[in-house]
C-alpha positions as CSV (number, residue, x, y, z in Angstrom):
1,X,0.0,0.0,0.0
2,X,1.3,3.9,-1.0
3,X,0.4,7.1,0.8
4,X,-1.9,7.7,-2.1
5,X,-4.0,4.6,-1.3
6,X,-3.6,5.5,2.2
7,X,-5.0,9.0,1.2
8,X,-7.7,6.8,-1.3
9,X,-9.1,5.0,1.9
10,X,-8.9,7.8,4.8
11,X,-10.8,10.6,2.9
12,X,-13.2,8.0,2.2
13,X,-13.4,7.2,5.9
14,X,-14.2,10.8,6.0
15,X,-16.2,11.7,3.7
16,X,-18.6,9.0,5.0
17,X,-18.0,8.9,8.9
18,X,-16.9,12.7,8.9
19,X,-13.5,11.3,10.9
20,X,-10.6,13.7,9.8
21,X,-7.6,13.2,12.5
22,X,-6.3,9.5,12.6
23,X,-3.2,7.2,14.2
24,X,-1.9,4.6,12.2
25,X,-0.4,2.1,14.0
26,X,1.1,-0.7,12.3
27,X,3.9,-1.8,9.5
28,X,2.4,1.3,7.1
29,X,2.9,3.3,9.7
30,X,6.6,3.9,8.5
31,X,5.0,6.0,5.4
32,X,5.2,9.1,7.8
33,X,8.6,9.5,6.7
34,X,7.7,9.3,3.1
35,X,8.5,12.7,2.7
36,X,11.8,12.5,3.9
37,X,13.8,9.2,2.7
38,X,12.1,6.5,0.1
39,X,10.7,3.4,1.7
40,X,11.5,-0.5,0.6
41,X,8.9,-1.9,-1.1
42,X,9.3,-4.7,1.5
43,X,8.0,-2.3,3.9
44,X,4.6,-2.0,2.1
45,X,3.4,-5.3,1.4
46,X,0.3,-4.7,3.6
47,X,-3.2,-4.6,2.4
48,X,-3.9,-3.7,5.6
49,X,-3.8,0.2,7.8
50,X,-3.8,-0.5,10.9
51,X,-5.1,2.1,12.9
52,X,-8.4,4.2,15.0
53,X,-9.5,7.6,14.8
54,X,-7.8,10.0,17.0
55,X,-10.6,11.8,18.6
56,X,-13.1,9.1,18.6
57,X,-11.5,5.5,19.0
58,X,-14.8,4.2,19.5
59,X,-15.9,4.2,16.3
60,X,-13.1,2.2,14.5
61,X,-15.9,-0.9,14.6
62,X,-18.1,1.7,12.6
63,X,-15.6,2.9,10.4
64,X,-14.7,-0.9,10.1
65,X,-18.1,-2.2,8.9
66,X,-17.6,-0.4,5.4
67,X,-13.6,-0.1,5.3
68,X,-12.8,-2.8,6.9
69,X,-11.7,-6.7,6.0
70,X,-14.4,-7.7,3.6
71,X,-15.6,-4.8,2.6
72,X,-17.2,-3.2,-0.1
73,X,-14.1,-1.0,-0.3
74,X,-11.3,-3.8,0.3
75,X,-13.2,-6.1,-2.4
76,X,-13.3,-2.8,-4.7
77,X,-10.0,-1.6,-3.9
78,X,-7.8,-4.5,-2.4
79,X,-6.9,-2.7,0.6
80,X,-8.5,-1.8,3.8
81,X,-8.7,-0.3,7.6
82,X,-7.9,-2.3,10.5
83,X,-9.4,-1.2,13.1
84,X,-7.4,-1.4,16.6
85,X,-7.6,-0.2,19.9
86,X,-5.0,2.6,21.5
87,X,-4.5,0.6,24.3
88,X,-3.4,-2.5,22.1
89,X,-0.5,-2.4,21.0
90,X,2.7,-3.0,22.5
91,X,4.4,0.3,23.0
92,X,7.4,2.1,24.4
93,X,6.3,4.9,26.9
94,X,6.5,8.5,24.8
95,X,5.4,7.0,21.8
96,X,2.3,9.5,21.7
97,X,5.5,12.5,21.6
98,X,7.0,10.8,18.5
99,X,4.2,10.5,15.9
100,X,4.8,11.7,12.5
101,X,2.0,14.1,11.7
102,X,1.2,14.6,7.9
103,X,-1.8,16.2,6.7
104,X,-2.7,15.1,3.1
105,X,-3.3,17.1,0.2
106,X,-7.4,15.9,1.1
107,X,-7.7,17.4,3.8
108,X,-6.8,14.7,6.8
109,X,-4.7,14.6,9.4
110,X,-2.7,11.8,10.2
111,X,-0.3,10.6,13.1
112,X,2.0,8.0,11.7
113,X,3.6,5.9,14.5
114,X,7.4,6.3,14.8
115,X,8.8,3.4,13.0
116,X,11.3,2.4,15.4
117,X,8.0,2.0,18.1
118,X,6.2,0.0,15.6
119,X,9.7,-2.6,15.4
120,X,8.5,-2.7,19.4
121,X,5.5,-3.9,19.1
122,X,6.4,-5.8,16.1
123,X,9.3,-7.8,18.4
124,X,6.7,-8.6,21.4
125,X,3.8,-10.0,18.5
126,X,7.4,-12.0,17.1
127,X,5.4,-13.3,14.1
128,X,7.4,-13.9,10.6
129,X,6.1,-11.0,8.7
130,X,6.9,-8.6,11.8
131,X,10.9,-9.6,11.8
132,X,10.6,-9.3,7.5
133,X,9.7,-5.8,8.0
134,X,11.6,-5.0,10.6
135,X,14.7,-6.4,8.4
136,X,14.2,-4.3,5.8
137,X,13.7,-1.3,7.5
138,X,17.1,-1.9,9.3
139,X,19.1,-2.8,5.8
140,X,17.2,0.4,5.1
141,X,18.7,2.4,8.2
142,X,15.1,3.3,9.1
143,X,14.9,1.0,11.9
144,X,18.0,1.1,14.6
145,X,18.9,-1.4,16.7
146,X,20.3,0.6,19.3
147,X,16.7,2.9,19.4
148,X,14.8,0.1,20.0
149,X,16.8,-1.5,22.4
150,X,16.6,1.5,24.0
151,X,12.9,1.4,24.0
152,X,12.3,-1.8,24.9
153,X,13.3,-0.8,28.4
154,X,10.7,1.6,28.8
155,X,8.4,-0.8,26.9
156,X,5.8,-2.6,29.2
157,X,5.9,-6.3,27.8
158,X,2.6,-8.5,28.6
159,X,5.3,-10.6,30.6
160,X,8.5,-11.1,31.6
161,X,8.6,-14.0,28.6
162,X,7.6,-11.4,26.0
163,X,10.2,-9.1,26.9
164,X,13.1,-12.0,26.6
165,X,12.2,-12.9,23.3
166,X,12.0,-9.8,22.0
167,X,15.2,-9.5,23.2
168,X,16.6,-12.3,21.4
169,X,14.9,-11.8,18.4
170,X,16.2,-8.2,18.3
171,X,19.8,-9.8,18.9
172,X,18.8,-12.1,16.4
173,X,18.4,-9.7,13.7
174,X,21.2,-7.7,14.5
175,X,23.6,-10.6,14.3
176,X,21.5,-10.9,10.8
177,X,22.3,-7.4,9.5
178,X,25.8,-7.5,11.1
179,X,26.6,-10.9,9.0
180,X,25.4,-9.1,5.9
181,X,27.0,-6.4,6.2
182,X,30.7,-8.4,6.7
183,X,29.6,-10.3,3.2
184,X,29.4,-7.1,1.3
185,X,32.7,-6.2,2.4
């Protein structure tokens, strides 16, 4: 998905629910900084923006039941609004201070989560398509290790578990990217 499809879907969430001021959330999230560096294409594999409306969370089951999975507007379109709650996410305290806010050219506001906060909560879920993107964001030097293992201690992890293996995955993927940087040398 591009930030025009992004635009596409949100002023359609708009012009139907009157919702102009969002927070998106997950892996698309990293197309706040689309404005300032280019993005991998492996960043923006999602069909899916995952996010709620800023000044009325509530209604993300609303906005949902027509731009949401298996919608008239994902079967038309391809792509569609995941709805989640603020409180769902796995997230480093101060994240709230570090969103991205872009207004589009329609109209809408938009807080894009930091990227390196969305590689947080990415670690704690630890499913495949979480560590891809977070792979090619850091080949990218969007993501940074040392940022999020800075944020993971201010993260508060479901458990003590959680935390250790996003721990290791982190140090996973930094052994990952170290490795491939030594065979391009």
């Amino acid at each position: 998905m591009n930030l025009e499809q992004v635009e596409k879907l949100l002023t359609d969430i708009r012009d139907v629910h009157g919702i102009d001021d969002f927070v998106i959330v997950g892996g698309l999230s990293v197309l706040g900084l689309r404005s300032t560096r280019p993005i991998p294409d492996g960043m923006l594999v999602s069909n899916e923006l995952g996010g709620y409306p800023e000044n009325d969370p509530d209604a993300r089951d609303a906005v949902a039941a027509k731009f949401g999975q298996g919608s008239p507007f994902e079967k038309k379109h391809g792509y569609y609004f995941d709805p989640v709650s603020p409180t769902l996410p796995t997230l480093p305290d101060g994240w709230r201070e570090r969103l991205i806010r872009v207004t589009l050219p329609s109209g809408v506001h938009v807080k894009f989560l930091d990227p390196n906060d969305a590689a947080v909560s990415k670690y704690a879920r630890n499913a495949l398509k979480d560590r891809e993107w977070i792979r090619e964001g850091m080949v990218a030097s969007i993501l940074s290790g040392a940022t999020i293992e800075h944020r993971f201690r201010s993260t508060p992890f479901l458990d003590q578990r959680e935390h250790e293996v996003a721990k290791a995955a982190l140090a996973e993927d930094l052994e990952w990217l170290a490795g491939r940087v030594k065979r391009r040398r």
